[in-house]
Wavefront OBJ file of the C-alpha trace (Angstrom):
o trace
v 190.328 67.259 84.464
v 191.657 70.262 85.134
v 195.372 72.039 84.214
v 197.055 74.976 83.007
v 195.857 76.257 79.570
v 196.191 79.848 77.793
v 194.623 79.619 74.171
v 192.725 82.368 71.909
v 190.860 81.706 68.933
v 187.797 83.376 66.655
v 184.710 81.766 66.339
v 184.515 80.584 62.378
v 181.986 82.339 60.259
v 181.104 84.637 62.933
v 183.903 87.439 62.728
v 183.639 87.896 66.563
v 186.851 86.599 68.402
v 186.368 84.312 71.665
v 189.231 84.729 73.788
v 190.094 81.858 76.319
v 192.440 82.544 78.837
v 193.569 81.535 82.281
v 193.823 78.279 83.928
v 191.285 75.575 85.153
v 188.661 73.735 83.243
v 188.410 73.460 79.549
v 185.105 73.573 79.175
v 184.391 76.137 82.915
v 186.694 78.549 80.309
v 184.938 78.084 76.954
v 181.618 78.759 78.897
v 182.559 82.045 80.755
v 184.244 83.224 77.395
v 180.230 82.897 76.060
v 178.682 83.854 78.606
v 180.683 87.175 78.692
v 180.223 87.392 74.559
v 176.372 87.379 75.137
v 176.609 90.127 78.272
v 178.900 92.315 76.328
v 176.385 92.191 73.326
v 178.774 90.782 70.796
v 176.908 87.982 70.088
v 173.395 88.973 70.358
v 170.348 87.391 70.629
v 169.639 84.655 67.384
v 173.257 84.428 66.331
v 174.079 81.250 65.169
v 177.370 79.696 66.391
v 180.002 77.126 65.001
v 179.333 73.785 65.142
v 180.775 72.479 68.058
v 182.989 70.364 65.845
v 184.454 73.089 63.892
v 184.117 75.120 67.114
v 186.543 72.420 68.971
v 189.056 72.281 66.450
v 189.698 76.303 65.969
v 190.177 76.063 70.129
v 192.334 73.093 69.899
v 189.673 71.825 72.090
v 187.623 67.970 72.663
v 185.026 67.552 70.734
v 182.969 66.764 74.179
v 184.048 69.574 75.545
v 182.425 72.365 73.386
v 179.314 69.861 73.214
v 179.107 69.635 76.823
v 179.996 73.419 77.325
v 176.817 74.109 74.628
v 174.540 71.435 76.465
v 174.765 72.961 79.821
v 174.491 76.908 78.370
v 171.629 75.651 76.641
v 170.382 74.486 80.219
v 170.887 77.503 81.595
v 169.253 79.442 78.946
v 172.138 81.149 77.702
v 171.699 79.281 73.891
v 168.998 77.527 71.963
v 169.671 74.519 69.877
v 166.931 73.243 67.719
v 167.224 70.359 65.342
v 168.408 71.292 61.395
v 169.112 74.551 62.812
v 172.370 74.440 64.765
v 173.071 76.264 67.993
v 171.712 79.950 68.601
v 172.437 82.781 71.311
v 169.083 82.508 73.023
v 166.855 85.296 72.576
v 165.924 85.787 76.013
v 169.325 85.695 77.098
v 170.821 87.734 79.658
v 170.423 91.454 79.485
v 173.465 93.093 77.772
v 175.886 94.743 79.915
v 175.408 98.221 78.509
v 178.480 99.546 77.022
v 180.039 102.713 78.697
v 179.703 105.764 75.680
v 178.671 109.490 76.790
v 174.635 109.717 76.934
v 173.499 111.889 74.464
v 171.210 114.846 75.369
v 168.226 114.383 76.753
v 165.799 115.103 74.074
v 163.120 117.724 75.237
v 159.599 117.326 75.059
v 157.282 118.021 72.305
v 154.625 119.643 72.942
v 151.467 118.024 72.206
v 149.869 121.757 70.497
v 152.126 124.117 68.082
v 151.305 127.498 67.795
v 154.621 128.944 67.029
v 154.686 131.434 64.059
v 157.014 130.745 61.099
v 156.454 127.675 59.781
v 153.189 126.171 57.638
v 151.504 123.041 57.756
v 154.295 120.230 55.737
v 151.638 118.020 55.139
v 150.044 120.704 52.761
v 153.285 120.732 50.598
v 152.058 119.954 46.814
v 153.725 116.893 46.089
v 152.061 115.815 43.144
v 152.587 119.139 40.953
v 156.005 119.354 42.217
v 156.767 115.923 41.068
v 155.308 116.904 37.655
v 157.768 120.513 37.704
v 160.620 118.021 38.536
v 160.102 115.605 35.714
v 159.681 118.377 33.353
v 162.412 120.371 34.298
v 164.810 117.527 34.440
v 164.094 116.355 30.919
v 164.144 119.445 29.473
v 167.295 120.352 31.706
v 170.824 121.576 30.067
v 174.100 119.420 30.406
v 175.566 122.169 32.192
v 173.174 122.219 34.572
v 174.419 119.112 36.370
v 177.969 120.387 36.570
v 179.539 123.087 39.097
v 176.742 125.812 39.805
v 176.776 129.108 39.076
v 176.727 131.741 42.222
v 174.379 133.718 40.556
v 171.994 130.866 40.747
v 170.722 128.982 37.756
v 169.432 131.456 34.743
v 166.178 129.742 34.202
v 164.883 130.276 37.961
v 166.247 134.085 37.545
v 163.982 134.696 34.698
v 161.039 132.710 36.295
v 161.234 135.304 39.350
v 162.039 138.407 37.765
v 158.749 137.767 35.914
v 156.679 136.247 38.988
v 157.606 139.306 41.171
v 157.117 141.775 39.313
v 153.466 140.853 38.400
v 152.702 140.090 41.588
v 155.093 142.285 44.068
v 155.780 145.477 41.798
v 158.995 144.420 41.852
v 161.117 145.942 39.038
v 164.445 143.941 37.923
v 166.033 142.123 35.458
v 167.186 138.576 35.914
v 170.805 139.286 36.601
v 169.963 141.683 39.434
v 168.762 138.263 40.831
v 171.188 136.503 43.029
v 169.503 133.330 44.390
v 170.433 132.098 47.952
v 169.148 129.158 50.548
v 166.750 131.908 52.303
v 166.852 135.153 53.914
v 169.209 134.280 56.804
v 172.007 133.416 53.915
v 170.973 137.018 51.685
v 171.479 139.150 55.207
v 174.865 137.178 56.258
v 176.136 137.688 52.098
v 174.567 141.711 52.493
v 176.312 141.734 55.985
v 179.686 141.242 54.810
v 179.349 143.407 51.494
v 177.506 146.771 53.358
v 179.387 146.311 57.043
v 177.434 148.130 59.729
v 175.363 149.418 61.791
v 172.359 149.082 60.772
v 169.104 150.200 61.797
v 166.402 147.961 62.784
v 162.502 148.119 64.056
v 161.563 147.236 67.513
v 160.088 144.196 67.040
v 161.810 141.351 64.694
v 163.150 137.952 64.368
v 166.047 138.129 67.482
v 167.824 135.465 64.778
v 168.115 137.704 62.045
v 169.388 140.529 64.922
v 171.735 137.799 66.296
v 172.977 136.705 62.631
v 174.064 139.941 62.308
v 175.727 140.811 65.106
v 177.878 137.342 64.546
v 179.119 138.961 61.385
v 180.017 142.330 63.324
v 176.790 144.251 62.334
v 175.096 146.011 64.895
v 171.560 147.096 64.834
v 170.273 149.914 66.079
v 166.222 149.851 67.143
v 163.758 152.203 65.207
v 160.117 153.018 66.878
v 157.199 150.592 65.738
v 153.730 152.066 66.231
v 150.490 151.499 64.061
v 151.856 152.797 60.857
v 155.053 150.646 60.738
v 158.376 151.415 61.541
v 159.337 154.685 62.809
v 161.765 155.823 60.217
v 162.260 159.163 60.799
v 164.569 157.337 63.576
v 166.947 156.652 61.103
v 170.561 158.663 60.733
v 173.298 158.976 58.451
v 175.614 156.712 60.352
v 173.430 153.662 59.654
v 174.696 151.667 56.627
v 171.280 149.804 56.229
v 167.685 149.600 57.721
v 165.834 146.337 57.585
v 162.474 146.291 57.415
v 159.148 144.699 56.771
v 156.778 147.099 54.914
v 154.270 144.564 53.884
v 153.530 143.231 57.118
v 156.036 144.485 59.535
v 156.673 141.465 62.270
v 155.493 140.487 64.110
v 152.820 143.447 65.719
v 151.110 143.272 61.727
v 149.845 146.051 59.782
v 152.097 147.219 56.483
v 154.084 150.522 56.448
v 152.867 153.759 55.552
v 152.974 155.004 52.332
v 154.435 158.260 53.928
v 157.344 156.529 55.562
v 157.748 153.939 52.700
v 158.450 157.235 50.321
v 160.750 158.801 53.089
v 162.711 155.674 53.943
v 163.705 156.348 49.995
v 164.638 159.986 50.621
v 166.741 158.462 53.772
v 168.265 155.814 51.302
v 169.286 158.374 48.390
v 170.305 161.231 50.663
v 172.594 159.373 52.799
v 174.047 156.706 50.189
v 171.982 154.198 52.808
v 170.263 150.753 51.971
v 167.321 149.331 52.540
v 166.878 145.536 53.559
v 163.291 144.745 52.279
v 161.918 141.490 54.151
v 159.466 140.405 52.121
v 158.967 137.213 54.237
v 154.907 137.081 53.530
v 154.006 139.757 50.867
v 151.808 137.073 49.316
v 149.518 136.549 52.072
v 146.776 139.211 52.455
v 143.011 138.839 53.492
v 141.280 141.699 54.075
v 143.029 144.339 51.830
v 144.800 144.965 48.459
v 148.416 143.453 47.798
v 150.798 146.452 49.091
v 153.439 146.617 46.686
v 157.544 145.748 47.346
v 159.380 149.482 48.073
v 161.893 148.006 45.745
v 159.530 149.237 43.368
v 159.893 153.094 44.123
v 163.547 153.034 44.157
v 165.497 149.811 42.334
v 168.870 150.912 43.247
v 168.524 151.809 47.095
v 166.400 148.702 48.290
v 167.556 144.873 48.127
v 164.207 142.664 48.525
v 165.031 139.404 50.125
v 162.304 136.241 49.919
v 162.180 133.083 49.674
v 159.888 130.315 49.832
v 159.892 129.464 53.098
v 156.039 130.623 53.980
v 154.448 129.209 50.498
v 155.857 126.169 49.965
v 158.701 124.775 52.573
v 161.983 125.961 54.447
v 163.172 122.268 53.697
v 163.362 123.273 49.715
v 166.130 125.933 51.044
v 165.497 128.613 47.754
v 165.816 132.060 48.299
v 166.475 135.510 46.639
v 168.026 138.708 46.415
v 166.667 141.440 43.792
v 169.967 144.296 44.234
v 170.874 147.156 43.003
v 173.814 146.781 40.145
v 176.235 148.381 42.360
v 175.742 145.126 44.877
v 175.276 142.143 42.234
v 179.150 141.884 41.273
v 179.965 142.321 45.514
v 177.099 139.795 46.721
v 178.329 136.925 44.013
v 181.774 137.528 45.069
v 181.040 137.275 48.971
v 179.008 134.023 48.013
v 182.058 132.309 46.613
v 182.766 130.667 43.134
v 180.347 128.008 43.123
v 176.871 127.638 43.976
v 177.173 125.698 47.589
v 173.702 126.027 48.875
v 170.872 125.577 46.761
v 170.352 122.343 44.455
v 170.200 123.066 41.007
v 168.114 120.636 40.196
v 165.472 122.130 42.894
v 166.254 125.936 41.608
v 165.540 124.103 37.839
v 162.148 122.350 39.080
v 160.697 125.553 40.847
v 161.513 127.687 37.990
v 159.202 125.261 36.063
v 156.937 125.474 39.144
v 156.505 128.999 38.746
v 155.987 128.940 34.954
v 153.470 126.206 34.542
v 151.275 128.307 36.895
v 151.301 126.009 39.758
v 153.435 128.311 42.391
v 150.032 130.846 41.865
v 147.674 127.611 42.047
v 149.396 127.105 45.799
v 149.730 130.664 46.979
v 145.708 130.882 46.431
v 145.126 127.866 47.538
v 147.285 128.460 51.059
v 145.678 132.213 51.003
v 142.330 130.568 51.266
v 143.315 127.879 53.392
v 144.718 130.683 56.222
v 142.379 132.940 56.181
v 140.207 130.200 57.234
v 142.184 129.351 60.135
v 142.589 132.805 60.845
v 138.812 133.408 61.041
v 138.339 130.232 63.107
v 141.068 131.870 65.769
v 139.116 135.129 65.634
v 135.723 133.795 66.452
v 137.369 131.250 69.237
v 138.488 133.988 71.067
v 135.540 135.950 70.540
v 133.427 133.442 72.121
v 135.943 132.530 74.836
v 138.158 135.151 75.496
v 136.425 138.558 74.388
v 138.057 140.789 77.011
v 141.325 140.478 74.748
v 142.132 141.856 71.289
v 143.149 140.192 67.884
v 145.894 142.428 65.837
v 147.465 142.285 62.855
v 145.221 139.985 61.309
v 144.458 141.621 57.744
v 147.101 139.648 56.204
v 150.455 137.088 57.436
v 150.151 134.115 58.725
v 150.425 134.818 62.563
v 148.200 137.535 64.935
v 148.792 138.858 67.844
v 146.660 138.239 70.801
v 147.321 141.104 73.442
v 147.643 140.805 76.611
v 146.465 142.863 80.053
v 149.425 144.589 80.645
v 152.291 141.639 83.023
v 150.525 138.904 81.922
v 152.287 137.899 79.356
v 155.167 135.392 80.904
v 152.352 134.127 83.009
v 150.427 133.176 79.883
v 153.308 131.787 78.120
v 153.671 128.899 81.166
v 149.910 128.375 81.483
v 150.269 127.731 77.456
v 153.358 125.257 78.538
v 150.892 123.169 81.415
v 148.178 122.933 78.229
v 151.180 121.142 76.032
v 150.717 124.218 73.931
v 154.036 125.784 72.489
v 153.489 129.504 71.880
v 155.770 132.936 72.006
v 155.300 136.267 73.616
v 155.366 139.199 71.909
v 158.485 140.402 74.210
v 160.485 137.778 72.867
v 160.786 139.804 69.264
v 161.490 142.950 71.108
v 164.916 144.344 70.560
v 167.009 144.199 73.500
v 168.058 148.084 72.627
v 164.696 148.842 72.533
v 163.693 147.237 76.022
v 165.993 149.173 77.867
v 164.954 152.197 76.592
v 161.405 151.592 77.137
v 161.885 149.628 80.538
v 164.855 151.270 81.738
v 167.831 149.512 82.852
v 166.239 147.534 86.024
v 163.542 145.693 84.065
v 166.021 145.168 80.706
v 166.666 141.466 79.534
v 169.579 142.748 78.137
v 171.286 145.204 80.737
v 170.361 141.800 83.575
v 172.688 139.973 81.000
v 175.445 142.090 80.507
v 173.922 143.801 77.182
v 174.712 141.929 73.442
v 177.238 142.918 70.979
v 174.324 144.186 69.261
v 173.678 146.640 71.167
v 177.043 147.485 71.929
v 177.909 148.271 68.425
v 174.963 150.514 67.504
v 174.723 152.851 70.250
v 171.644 154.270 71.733
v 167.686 153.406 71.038
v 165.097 155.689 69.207
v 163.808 158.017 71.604
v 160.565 156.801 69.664
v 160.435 153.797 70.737
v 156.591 152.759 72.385
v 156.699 150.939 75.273
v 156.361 146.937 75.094
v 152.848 145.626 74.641
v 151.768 142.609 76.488
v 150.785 139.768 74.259
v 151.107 136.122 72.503
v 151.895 136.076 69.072
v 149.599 133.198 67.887
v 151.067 131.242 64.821
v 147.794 129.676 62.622
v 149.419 128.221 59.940
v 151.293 125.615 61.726
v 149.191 122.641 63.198
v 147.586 120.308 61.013
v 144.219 120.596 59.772
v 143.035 117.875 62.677
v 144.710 119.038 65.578
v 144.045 122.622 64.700
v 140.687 122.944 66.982
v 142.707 121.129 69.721
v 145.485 124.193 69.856
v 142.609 126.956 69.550
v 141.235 124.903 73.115
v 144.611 124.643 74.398
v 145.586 128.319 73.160
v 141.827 129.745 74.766
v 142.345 128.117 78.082
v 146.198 129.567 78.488
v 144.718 133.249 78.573
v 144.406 135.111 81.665
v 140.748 135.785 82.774
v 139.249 139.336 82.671
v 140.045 141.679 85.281
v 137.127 142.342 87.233
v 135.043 145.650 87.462
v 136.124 147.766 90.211
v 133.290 148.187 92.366
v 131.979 151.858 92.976
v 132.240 152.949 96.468
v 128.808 153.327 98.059
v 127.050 156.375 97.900
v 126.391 158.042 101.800
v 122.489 158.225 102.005
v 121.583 161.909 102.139
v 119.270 161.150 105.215
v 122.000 159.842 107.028
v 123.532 161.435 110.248
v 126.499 163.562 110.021
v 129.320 162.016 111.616
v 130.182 162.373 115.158
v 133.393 165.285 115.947
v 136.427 163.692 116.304
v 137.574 163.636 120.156
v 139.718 166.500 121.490
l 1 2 3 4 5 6 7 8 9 10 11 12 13 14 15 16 17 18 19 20 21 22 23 24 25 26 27 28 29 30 31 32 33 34 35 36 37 38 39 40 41 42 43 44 45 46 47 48 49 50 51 52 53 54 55 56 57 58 59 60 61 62 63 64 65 66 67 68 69 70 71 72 73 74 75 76 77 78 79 80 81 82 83 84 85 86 87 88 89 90 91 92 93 94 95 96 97 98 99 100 101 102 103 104 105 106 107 108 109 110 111 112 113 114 115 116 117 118 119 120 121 122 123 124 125 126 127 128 129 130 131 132 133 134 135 136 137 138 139 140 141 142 143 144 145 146 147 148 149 150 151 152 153 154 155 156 157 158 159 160 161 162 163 164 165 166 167 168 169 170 171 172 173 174 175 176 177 178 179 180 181 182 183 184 185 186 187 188 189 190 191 192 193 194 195 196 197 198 199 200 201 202 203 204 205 206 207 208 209 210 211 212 213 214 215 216 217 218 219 220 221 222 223 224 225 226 227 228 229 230 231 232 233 234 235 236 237 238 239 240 241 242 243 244 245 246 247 248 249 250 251 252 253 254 255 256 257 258 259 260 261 262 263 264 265 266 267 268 269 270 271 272 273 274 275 276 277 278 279 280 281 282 283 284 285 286 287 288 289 290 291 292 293 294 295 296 297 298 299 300 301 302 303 304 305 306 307 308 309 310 311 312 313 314 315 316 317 318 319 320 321 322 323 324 325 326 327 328 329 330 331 332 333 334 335 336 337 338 339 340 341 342 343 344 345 346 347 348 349 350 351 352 353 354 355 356 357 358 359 360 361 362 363 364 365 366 367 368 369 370 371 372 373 374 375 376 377 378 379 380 381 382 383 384 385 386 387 388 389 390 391 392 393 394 395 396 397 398 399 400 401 402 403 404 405 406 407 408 409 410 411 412 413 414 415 416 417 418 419 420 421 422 423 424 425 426 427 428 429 430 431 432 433 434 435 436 437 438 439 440 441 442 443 444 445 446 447 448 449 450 451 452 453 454 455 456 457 458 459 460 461 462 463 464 465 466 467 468 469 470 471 472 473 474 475 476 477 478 479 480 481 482 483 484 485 486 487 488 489 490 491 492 493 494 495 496 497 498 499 500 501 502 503 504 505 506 507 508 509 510 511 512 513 514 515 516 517 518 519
């Protein structure tokens, strides 16, 4: 039977509404509005629907008809109906009609090795004494501590450093010269806005810490890096800052000398200057004695920055700022009345991290732990690769494997065919600092227009060495498994040896002059 019939009703029970409309056959419409339910997706495989008598009489329909409609979409495969358990959308229904929403990014692709410097092994983080430090510290915590935080950071983690880094950095401060942050990036962004620019910066560095501050209007300004650190003598009385990184400068290795560590303090206190101390692996050392912060030679012309990032995990998000007095009152202010960034209760627990002894417990335990990788990347190449050279090795947790001299993009893509992710050492180099040493034709920077780095801090050192040709290898990353995997992948990436040039041979003294050249 067939006439004209508009209706629209929701299924009972099921929250999904089942519209029926347009004219024809009762049940030809109840079975298309189904049908089209299960392609759209909203009723997906193994929901249960109505009973077709409650079903009939929301629709105003037969009781045969939504029967015979179920019967024949159970034919068809559309539903399931099994005894005591009603009627089902069947679960190998149709495919659903995919609904139309903007595709997200493709996602790229891992690689299979990681070599890339800056980040240690998470499945070495110390769960078990850090659980302990968090139960302690939360029972013994203050009411105020779970109220609106202090900028300053909370006391008890301000003590626990002040103590910690000056028995084992030479660090000297008192707790409230300690402004606690969510790592270095957030202490140069804060110093950024308090000391305005430029500032001066060595060749090689972390292009996101150049970048960070350029966003906040800081130029930098590249200083010489050679064997012996940064070249600071490069450094004039128009630059409001320098940052460095005297322990271990980054990423070519090797801390700074104790000549330009004592003049970089003349610079400071002659010029009204600062000093940005990165002390973003000061704990790490194999193969020599600690090298003390420069904070320690002058406590009211150097701001040490840390965190830890390196020892323990970026996820934890604690960092630090030991400043002069002049800065403490500026920084806080620049950081805003409440603490936004760092957890108190995760400030509260490593404070009782530190104090219990465990934080020294995991440094040594890491130290060891790295130096063992870094040995096992030494004698890899040694075996494999001995035409190139391991640098900056004594301490960190990254070397530098140079490179014959325009091999390094090459090796960087034969590392990307192994599934191995590593950098070159030109990606660190300052863009200033390029052009100077490449000239304009060859510069990164000048091909793209030049950055507002740049820009705003004028010309390079006329110190500046050229760039060296190498991978900078990061150890502490893979796990301890997959570790001898990356060293394969890392060993087969490297270009092979150049071959000897071959002498020209010697003319036999017996042999016949040549014959005169024609006329």
């Amino acid at each position: 039977m067939t006439d004209s019939w508009v209706n629209s009703a929701e299924i009972l029970g099921s929250d999904l509404p089942l519209e029926l409309s347009g004219t024809g056959n009762r049940r030809a419409l109840l079975m298309d509005a189904l049908r089209e339910a299960v392609r759209s997706g909203r009723l997906a495989p193994g929901t249960r629907l109505p009973p077709y008598r409650s079903l009939a009489a929301d629709l105003g329909l037969a009781r045969n008809t939504v029967a015979d409609a179920y019967a024949e979409l159970v034919a068809e495969g559309w539903l399931a109906a099994r005894q005591g358990s009603g009627t089902r959308v069947a679960e190998r229904a149709a495919p659903v009609t995919p609904v139309h929403r903007p595709r997200p990014p493709e996602r790229a692709v891992r690689p299979v090795h990681d070599l890339v410097q800056g980040q240690p092994d998470p499945s070495v983080f110390p769960r078990t004494a850090w659980l302990a430090s968090a139960r302690r510290a939360l029972a013994a915590a203050p009411d105020d501590a779970f109220g609106p935080g202090d900028p300053h950071g909370r006391p008890e983690l301000r003590r626990a450093l002040a103590g910690y880094l000056a028995r084992v950095r030479g660090v000297r401060a008192a707790p409230d010269r300690v402004v606690l942050c969510s790592g270095v990036a957030h202490g140069l962004r804060l110093l950024a806005e308090v000391v305005g620019g430029p500032w001066a910066a060595e060749a090689y560095g972390l292009p996101f810490h150049r970048e960070l501050l350029a966003s906040h209007g800081v130029g930098t300004r590249p200083l010489g890096v050679d064997a012996d650190g940064a070249r600071v003598d490069g450094l004039t009385r128009r630059d409001r800052a320098v940052l460095l990184t005297p322990a271990h400068q980054f990423p070519t290795g090797g801390p700074l000398h104790p000549a330009r560590r004592a003049a970089v303090v003349d610079w400071a206190r002659a010029t009204g200057g600062l000093v940005v101390e990165d002390d973003y692996d000061g704990e790490f050392r194999y193969d020599r004695q600690p090298v003390g912060a420069v904070q320690g030679l002058d406590p009211e012309h150097v701001v040490l920055v840390g965190s830890v990032s390196k020892s323990l995990s970026p996820a934890l998000r604690i960092g630090w700022m030991v400043l002069p007095q002049r800065l403490v009152a500026p920084v806080v202010a620049a950081k805003g009345e409440r603490e936004q960034f760092s957890s108190a209760t995760e400030q509260l627990t490593l404070a009782d991290f530190i104090e219990s002894g465990a934080y020294d417990r995991q440094v040594r335990r890491m130290r060891q732990r790295h130096r063992r990788r870094r040995d096992q990347l030494v004698a890899a190449l040694h075996a494999r690769a001995p035409h190139v050279r391991v640098t900056g090795i004594a301490a960190g947790l990254h070397a530098v494997v140079e490179l014959p001299p325009g091999t390094e993009r090459s090796a960087v893509r034969a590392a990307a065919w192994q599934g191995l992710a590593v950098e070159g050492l030109g990606d660190y180099l300052h863009p200033g600092a390029e052009h100077a040493s490449r000239g304009p034709c060859a510069s990164r920077a000048h091909r793209a227009g030049g950055t507002d780095a740049v820009r705003a801090a004028g010309p390079a050192d006329a110190s500046l060495v050229p760039h060296r040709d190498g991978l900078v290898v990061g150890y502490a990353t893979p796990a301890e498994s997959a570790y001898p995997e990356a060293l394969d992948a890392l060993c087969r990436s490297l270009p092979p040896a150049a071959p000897l040039a071959t002498p020209p041979a010697a003319t036999p003294a017996s042999a016949p002059p040549p014959p005169p050249a024609a006329p």
